[in-house]
Phi, psi and omega in degrees: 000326184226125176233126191221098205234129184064029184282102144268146169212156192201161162197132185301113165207141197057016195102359197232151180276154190219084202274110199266340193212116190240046172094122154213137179239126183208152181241155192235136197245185195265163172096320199268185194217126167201157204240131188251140169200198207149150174278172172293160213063050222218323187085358166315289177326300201306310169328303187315312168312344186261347188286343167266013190076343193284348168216169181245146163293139183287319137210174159116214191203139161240113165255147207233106171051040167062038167233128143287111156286347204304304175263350163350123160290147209300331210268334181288281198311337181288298207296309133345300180292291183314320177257007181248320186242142158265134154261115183246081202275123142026274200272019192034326169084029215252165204250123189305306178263026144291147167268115194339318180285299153000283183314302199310333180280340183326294205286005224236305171309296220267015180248325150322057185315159190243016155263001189285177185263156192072337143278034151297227186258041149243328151320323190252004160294297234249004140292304175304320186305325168273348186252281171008327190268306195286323195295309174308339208260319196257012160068043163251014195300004184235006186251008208295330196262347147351130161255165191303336156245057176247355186259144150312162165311309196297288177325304174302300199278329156322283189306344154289310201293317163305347171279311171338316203227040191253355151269014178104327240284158177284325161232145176242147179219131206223104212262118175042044206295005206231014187292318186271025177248150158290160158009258182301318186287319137005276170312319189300318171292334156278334164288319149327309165313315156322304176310317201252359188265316180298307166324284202286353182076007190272147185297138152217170196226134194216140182244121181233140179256326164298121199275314126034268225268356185243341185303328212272319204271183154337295166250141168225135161234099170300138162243148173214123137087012204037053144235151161288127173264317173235194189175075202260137141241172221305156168043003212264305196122325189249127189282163218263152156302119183243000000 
């Protein structure tokens, strides 16, 4: 589902080159739940990014569902990005002036052509319809016409996360989703994440600082120093091939 081979990323500053991911190779299988860490400066965040398209590698390649992104033209990678991958960001990214079922629908809005097939005004029942379903699964079924800031944190990161996942996507990537929460709300979220990585069947990928919270996955892939240090699954003992 994720191929990952020979990933650089530098950045030019102050006169000096500055290398945050110095070759790292990794394969993500369909299915799987694996958890990423590292202290901060580690290069975990920036992987995740590249790993969305949202940045380019200085070299090497990420293929995403047996596509390369690497040289994608922007409106292919756009196009790409929406239906293969959920983001589920840190800071939740919710549109102020949306109503929670709305924010959920976004991506549902900008990936639909509304001349495609199934998406006429039956198409588009069935789409509300799904993001109701997700609002409802993450226990918002009474907040959907909520605007986010009418919401709590834990609430505002459910409705990403139902945004996260309201196409399908095969894969989801999800950068510190439980870092601005307390505790109990943490947790809550992580079980959802969970809930919904089972139901819907998606590979995900979670960047994390919590030992907590990366012990749940599956796989753990440590980075240091922008390498893999380690490549584990959980409790097996034996590191994973990279």
């Amino acid at each position: 589902m994720i191929v990952v081979r020979g990933l650089r990323k530098s950045l030019r500053t102050g006169g000096a080159t500055v290398e945050i991911l110095r070759g790292i190779d990794f394969t993500v299988e369909r299915g799987e739940f694996v958890a990423i860490m590292g202290a901060s400066g580690s290069g975990k965040s920036t992987l995740l990014g590249l790993l969305a398209g949202l940045d380019d590698p200085t070299s090497g390649s990420v293929a995403l569902h047996g596509t390369v992104i690497s040289n994608l033209e922007e409106d292919k990678l756009a196009q790409l990005r929406g239906k293969t991958i959920g983001f589920v960001f840190q800071s939740y990214q919710l549109i102020p002036t949306l109503t929670a079922l709305e924010n959920v629908l976004l991506p549902y809005e900008l990936n639909v052509s509304p001349n495609a097939a199934g998406a006429d005004a039956g198409g588009w029942k069935a789409g509300v319809a799904r993001a109701r379903a997700l609002l409802d699964s993450v226990g918002l079924s009474e907040r959907v016409d909520h605007y986010p800031v009418q919401l709590s944190g834990g609430e505002q990161q459910r409705v990403a996360l139902a945004r996260a996942f309201i196409l399908r996507p095969p894969i989801v990537l999800a950068d510190e989703p439980t870092g601005n929460l307390d505790t109990v709300n943490g947790k809550h979220i992580l079980e959802l994440l969970l809930e919904l990585n089972r139901v819907e069947g998606t590979t995900l990928v979670l960047v994390t600082h919590d030992p907590a919270l990366a012990a749940q996955a599956g796989r753990r892939i440590t980075l240091r120093d922008g390498l893999v240090v380690s490549d584990e699954v959980q409790g097996a003992g034996s590191p994973v091939s990279v």
